[in-house]
C-alpha positions in Angstrom: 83.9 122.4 44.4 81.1 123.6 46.5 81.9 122.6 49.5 85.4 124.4 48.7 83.6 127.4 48.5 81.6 126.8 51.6 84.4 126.3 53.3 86.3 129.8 52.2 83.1 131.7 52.6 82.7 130.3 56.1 86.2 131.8 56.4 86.1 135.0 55.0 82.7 135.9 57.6 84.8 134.5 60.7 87.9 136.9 59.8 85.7 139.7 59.2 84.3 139.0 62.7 87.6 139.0 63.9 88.7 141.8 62.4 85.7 144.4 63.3 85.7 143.1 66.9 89.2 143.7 67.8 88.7 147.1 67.2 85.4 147.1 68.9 87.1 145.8 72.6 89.6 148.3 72.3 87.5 151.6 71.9 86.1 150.5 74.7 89.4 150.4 77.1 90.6 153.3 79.6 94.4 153.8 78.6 96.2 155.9 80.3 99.4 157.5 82.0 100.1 156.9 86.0 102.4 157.4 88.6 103.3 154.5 91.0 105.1 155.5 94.4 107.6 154.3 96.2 107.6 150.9 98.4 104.8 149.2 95.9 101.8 151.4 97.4 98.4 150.9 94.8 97.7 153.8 92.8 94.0 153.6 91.6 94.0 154.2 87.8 90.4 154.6 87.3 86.6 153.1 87.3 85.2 151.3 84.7 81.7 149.9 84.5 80.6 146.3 84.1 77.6 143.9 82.7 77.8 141.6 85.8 77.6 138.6 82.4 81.5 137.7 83.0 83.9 136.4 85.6 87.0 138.2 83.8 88.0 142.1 83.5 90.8 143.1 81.7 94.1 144.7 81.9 97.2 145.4 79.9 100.8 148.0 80.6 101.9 149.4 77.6 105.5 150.2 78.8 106.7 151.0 82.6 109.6 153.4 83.3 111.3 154.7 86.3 111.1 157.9 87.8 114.8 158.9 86.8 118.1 156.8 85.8 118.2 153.9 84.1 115.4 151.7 82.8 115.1 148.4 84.3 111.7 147.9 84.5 109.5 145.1 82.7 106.4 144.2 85.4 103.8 146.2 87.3 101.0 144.6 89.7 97.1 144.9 89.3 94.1 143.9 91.8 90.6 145.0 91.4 88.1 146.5 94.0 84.2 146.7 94.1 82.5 150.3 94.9 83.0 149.5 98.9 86.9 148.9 98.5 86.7 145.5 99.0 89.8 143.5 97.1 87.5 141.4 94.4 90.1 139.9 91.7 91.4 136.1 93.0 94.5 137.4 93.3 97.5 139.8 92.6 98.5 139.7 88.4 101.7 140.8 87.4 101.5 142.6 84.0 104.6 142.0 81.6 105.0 145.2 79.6 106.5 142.8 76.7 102.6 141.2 76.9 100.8 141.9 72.9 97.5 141.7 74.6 95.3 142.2 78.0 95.6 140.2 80.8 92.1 138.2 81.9 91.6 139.1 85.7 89.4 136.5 87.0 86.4 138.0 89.8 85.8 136.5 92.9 82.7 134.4 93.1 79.9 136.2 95.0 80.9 139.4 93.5 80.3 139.4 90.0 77.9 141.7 89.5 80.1 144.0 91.1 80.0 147.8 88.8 81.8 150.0 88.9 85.1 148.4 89.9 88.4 150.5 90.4 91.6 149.0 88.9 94.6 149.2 90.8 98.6 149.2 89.9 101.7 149.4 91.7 105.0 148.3 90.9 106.9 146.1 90.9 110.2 147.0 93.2 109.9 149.7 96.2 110.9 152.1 93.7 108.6 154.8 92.2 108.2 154.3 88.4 105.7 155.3 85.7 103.4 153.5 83.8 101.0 153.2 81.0 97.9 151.0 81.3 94.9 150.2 79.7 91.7 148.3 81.5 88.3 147.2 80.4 85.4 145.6 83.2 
């Protein structure tokens, strides 16, 4: 019977973890409204500071839409650059606006003390769109 009740306490403290965390990690993201031109040209959203601790930064689209007509939209593209403008994410992600969470954006080694960084979006096709993001360093 005790260890029963170990067992749920243990539980009940790791939920409540959970729980006040989630909310913690999201104050802390940058969400907001931006254009993307035409012919997938990167639109820097913003700056956002980091610890140097992590090899991952975060981003997430909340929905993308066109410009005008009909909405066939699901994916924008993300890269992150250091203070200099140098490219320092591994690669290109593709955000799903269907995605529930963020998107782990791995940092190129040698750079990961790197603050502030600038996140980056464009689209997706060559045509202009809208978007809503969030990111976090």
């Amino acid at each position: 019977m005790k260890t029963t009740k170990k067992i749920l306490s243990a539980f009940v403290v790791m939920m409540i973890a959970i729980i006040i965390a989630v909310p913690a990690f999201a104050a802390g993201t940058n969400r907001q409204s931006i254009y993307l031109p035409k012919d997938q040209e990167w639109k820097s959203a913003g700056t956002d500071t980091r610890t140097g601790n992590y090899s991952y930064v975060y981003a997430r689209c909340h929905s993308v839409y066109p410009d005008s007509g009909a909405d066939h939209f699901t994916t924008i593209q993300c890269r992150v650059r250091n203070s200099s403008g140098i490219v320092i994410s591994d690669k290109i992600y593709y955000l799903e606006e269907s995605a529930t969470g963020f998107t782990s954006i791995k940092i190129k080694e040698g750079y990961l003390s790197a603050s502030p960084v600038t996140f980056q979006f464009r689209g997706n096709t060559s045509a202009p769109a809208y978007a809503v993001v969030s990111y976090h360093g």
